[in-house]
Backbone as CSV, one residue per row, in Angstrom:
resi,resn,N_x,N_y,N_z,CA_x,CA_y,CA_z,C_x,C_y,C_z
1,UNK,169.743,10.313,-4.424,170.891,11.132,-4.075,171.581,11.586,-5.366
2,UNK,172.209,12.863,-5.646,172.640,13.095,-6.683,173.909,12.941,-6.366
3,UNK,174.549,12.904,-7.927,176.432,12.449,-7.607,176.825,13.874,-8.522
4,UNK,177.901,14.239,-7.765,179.099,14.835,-8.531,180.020,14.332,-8.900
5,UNK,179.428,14.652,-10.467,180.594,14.026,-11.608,181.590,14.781,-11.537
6,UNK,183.070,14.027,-11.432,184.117,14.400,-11.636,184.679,14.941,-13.286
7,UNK,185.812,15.525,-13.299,186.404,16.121,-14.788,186.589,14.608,-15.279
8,UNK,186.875,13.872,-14.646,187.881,12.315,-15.360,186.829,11.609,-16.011
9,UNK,185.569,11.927,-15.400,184.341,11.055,-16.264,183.902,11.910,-17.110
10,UNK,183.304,12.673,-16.737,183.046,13.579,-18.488,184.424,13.382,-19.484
11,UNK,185.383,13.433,-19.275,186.256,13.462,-20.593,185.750,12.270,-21.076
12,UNK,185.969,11.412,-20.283,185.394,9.872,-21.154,184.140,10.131,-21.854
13,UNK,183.480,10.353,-21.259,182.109,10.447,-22.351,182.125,11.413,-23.647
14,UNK,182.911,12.599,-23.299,183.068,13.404,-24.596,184.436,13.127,-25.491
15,UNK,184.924,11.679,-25.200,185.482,11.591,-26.046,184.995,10.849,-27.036
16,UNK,185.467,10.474,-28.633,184.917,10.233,-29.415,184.345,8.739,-29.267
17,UNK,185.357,7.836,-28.878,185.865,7.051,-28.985,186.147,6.001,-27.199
18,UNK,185.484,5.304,-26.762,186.407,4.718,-25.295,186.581,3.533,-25.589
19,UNK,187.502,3.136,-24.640,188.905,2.397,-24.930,188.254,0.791,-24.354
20,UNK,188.683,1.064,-22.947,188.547,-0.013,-22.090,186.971,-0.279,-21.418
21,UNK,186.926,-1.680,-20.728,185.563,-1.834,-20.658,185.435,-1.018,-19.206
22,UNK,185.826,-0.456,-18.946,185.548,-0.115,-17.519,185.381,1.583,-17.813
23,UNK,186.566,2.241,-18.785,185.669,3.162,-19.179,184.156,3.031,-20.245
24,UNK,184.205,2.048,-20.407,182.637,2.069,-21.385,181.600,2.175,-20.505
25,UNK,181.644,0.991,-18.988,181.296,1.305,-18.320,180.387,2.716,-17.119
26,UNK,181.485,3.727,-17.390,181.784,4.590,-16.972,180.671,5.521,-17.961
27,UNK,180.777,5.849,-18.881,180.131,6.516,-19.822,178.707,6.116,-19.885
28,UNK,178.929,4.763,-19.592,177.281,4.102,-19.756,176.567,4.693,-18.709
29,UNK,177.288,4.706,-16.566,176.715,5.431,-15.708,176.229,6.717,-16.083
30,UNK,177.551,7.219,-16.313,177.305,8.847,-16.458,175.849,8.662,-17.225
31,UNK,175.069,8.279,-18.496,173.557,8.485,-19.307,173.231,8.400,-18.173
32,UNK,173.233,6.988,-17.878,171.837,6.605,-16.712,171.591,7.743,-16.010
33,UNK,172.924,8.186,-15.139,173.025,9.681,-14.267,171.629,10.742,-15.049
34,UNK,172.927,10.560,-15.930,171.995,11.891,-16.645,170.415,11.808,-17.227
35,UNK,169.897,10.167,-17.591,168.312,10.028,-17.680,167.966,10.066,-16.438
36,UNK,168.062,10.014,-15.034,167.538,9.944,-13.939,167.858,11.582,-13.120
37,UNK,168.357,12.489,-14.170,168.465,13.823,-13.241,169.047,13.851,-11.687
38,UNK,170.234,13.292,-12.017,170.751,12.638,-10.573,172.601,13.523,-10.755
39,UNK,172.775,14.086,-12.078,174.024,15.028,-12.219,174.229,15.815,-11.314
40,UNK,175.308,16.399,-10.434,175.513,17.710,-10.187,176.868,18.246,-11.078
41,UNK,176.539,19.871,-10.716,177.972,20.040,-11.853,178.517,21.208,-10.552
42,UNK,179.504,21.492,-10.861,180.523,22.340,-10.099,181.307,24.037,-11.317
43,UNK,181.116,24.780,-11.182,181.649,25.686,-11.842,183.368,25.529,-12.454
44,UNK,184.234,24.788,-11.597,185.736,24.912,-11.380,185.405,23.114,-12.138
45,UNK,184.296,22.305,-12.316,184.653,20.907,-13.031,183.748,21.797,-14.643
46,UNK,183.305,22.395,-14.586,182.728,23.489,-15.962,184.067,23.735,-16.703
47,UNK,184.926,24.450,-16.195,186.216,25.438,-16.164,187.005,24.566,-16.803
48,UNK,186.743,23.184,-16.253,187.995,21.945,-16.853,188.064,21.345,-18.033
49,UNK,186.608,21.395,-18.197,186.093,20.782,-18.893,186.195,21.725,-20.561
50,UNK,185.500,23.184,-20.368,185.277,24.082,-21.266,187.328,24.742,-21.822
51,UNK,188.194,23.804,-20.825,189.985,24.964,-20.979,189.935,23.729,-21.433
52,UNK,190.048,22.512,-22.195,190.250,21.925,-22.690,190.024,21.581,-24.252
53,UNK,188.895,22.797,-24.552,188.513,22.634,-26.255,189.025,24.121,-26.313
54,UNK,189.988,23.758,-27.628,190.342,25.104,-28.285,189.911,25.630,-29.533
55,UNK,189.028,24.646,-30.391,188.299,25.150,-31.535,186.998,26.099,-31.356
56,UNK,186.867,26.920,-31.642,186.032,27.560,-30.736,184.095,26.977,-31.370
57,UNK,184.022,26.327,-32.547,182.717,25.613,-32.643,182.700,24.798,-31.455
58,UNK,183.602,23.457,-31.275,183.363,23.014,-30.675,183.487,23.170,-28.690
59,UNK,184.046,24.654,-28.775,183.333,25.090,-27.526,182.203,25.728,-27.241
60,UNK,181.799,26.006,-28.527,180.599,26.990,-28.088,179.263,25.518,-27.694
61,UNK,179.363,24.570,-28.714,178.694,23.168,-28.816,178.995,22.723,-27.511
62,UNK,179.772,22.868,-26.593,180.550,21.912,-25.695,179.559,22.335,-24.463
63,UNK,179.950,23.776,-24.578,179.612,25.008,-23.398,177.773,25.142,-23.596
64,UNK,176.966,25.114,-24.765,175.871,24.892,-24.549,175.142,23.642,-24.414
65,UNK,175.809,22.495,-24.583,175.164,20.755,-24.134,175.607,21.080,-22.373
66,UNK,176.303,21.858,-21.909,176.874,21.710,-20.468,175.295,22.912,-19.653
67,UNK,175.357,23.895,-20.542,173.973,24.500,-19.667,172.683,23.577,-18.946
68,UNK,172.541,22.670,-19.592,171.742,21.852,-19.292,171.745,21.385,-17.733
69,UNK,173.311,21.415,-16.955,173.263,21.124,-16.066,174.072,22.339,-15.103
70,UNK,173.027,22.561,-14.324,172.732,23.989,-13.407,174.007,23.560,-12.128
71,UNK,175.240,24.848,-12.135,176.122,24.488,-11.241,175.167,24.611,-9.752
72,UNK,176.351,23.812,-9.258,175.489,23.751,-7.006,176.602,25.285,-6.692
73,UNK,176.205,26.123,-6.331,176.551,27.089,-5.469,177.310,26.747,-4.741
74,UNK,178.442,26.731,-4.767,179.304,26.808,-3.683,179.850,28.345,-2.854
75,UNK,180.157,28.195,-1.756,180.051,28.867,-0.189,181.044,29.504,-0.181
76,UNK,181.555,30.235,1.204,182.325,30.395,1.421,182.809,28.818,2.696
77,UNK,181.640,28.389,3.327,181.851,27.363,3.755,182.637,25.908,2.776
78,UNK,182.337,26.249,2.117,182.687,24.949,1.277,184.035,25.042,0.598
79,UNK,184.981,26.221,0.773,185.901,26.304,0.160,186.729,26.090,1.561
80,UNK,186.465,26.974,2.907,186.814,26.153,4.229,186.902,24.645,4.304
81,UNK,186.061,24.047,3.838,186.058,23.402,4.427,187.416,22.295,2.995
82,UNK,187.088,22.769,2.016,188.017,21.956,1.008,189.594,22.310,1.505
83,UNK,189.726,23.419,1.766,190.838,23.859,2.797,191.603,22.710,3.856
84,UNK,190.280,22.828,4.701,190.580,21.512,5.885,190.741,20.165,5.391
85,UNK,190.380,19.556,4.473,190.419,18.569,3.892,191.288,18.611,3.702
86,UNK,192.121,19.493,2.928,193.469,19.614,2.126,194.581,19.363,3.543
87,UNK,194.119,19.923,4.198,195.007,20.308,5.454,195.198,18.924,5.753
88,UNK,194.304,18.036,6.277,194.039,16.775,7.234,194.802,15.893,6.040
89,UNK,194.334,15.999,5.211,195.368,15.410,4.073,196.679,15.452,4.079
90,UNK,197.162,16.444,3.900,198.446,16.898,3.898,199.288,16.344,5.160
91,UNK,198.544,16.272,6.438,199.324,15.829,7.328,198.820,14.197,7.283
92,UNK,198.404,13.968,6.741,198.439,12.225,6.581,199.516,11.819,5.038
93,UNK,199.887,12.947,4.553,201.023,12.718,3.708,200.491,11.980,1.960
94,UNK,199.136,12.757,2.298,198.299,13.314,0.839,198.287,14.165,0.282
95,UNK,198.806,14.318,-0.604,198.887,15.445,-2.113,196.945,15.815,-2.656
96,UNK,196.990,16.393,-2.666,195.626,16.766,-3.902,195.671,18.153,-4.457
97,UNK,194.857,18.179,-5.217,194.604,19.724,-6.061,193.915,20.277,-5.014
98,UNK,193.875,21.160,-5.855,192.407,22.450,-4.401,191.124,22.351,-5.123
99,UNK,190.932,21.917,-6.443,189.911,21.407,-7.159,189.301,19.970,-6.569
100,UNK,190.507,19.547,-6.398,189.781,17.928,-5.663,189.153,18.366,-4.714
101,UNK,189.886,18.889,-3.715,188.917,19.091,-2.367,187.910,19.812,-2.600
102,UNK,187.889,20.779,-3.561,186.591,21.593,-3.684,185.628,20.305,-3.758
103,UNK,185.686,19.639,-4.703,184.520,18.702,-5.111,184.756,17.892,-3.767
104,UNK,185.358,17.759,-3.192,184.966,16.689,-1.967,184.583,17.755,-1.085
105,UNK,184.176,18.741,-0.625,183.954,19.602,0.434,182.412,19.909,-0.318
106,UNK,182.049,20.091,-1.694,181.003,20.526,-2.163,180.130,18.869,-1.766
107,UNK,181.005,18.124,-2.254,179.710,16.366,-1.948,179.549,16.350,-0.793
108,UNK,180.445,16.421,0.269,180.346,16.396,1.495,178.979,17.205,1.990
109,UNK,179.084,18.709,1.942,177.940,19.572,2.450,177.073,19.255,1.853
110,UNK,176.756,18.564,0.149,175.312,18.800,-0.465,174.933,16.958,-0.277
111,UNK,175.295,16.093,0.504,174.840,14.922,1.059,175.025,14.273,-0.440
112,UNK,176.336,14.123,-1.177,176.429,13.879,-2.973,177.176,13.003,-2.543
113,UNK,177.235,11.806,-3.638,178.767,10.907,-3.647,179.475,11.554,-4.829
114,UNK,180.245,10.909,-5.100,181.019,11.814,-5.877,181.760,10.680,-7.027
115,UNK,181.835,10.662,-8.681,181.509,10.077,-9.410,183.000,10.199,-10.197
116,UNK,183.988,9.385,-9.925,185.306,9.583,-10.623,186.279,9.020,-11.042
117,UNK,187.508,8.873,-11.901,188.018,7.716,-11.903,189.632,8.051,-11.670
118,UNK,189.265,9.312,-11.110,191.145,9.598,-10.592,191.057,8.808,-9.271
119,UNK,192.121,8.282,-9.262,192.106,7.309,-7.892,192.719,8.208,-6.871
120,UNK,192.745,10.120,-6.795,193.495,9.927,-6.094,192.044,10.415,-4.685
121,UNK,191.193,10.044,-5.378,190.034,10.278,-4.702,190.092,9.055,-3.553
122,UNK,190.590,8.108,-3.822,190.611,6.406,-3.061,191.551,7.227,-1.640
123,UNK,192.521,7.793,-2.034,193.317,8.078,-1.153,192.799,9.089,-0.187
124,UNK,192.354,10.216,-0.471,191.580,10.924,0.276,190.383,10.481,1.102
125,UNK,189.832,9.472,0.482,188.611,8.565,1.540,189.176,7.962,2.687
126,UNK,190.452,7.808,2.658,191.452,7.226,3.885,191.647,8.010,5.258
127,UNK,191.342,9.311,4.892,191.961,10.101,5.660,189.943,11.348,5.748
128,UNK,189.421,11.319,4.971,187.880,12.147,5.125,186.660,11.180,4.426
129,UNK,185.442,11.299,5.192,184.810,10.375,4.751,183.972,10.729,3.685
130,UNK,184.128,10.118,2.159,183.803,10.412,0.967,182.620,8.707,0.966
131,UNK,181.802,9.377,-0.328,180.994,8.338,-1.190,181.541,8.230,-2.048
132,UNK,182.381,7.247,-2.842,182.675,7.219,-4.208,181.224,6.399,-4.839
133,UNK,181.405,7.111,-5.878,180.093,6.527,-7.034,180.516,5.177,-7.711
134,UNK,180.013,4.650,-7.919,180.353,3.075,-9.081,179.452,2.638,-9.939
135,UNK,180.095,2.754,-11.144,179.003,2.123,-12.314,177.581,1.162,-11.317
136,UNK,176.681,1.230,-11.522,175.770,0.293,-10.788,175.899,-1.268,-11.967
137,UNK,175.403,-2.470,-11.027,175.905,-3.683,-11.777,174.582,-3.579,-12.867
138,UNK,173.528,-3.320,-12.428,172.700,-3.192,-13.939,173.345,-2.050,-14.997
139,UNK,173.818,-1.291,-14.768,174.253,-0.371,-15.709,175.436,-0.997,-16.543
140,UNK,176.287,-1.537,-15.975,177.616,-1.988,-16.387,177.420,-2.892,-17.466
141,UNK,178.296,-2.784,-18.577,178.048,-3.506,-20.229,177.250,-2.710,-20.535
142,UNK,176.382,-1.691,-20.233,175.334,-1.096,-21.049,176.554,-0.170,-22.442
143,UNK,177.680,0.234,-21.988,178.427,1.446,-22.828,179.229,0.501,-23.872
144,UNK,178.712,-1.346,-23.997,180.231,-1.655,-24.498,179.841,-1.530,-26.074
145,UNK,180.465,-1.010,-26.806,180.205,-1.355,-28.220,180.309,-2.432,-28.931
146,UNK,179.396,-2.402,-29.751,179.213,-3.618,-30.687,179.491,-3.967,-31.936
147,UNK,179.796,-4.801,-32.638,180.831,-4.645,-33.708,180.034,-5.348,-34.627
């Protein structure tokens, strides 16, 4: 099954530097992801990713390591349906972006879990039925650095 990586995990990995063991964790999934061709990418988690570097080397560097992974087409169904999500949300007295639901309306239709560490994804599984992704326990310690 492939996962859609969220914006909150790629930053971790493209940052220089991670902190905590749970993001090391995190960075360590995302390889595995990415040696097992198991990534999906989203155009609007592209967008987040690419409005965040303002040097323009390191966007052009940023924006061609990202070709590698071919966005999923999203619908006109799939923006309905991130809509309704938002909606069913909203009356259960959930906040989200319209980006969140995109990516939960895109995992939803393409049978994806979805790979992230904004929690406000926890909250939305309450109310629509999501896969959240999790470091796998063989993977985990693989990202921790060594001194």
């Amino acid at each position: 099954m492939n996962v859609l990586v969220d914006t909150s995990v790629w930053s971790l990995a493209l940052r220089k530097k991670t902190v905590t063991e749970i993001e090391q964790d995190c960075v360590a999934e995302l390889r595995e992801l990415i040696k097992e061709l198991r990534v999906a990418m989203i155009g609007p988690i592209r967008q987040e990713l690419l409005s965040g570097v303002s040097e323009s080397d390191k966007y052009r560097l940023l924006k061609e390591r990202l070709q590698a992974f071919e966005d999923v087409v999203t619908t006109t169904e799939d923006y309905e349906k991130a809509a309704d999500f938002s909606n069913q949300c909203r009356n259960s007295g959930i906040q989200g972006s319209h980006t969140d639901f995109l990516v939960c309306a895109v995992a939803d239709t393409h049978n994806m879990s979805i790979f992230t560490t904004d929690k406000d994804f926890i909250h939305y599984s309450t109310v629509i039925d999501l896969r959240l992704h999790e470091a796998r326990d063989e993977v985990r310690g693989k990202g921790k650095k060594t001194t």
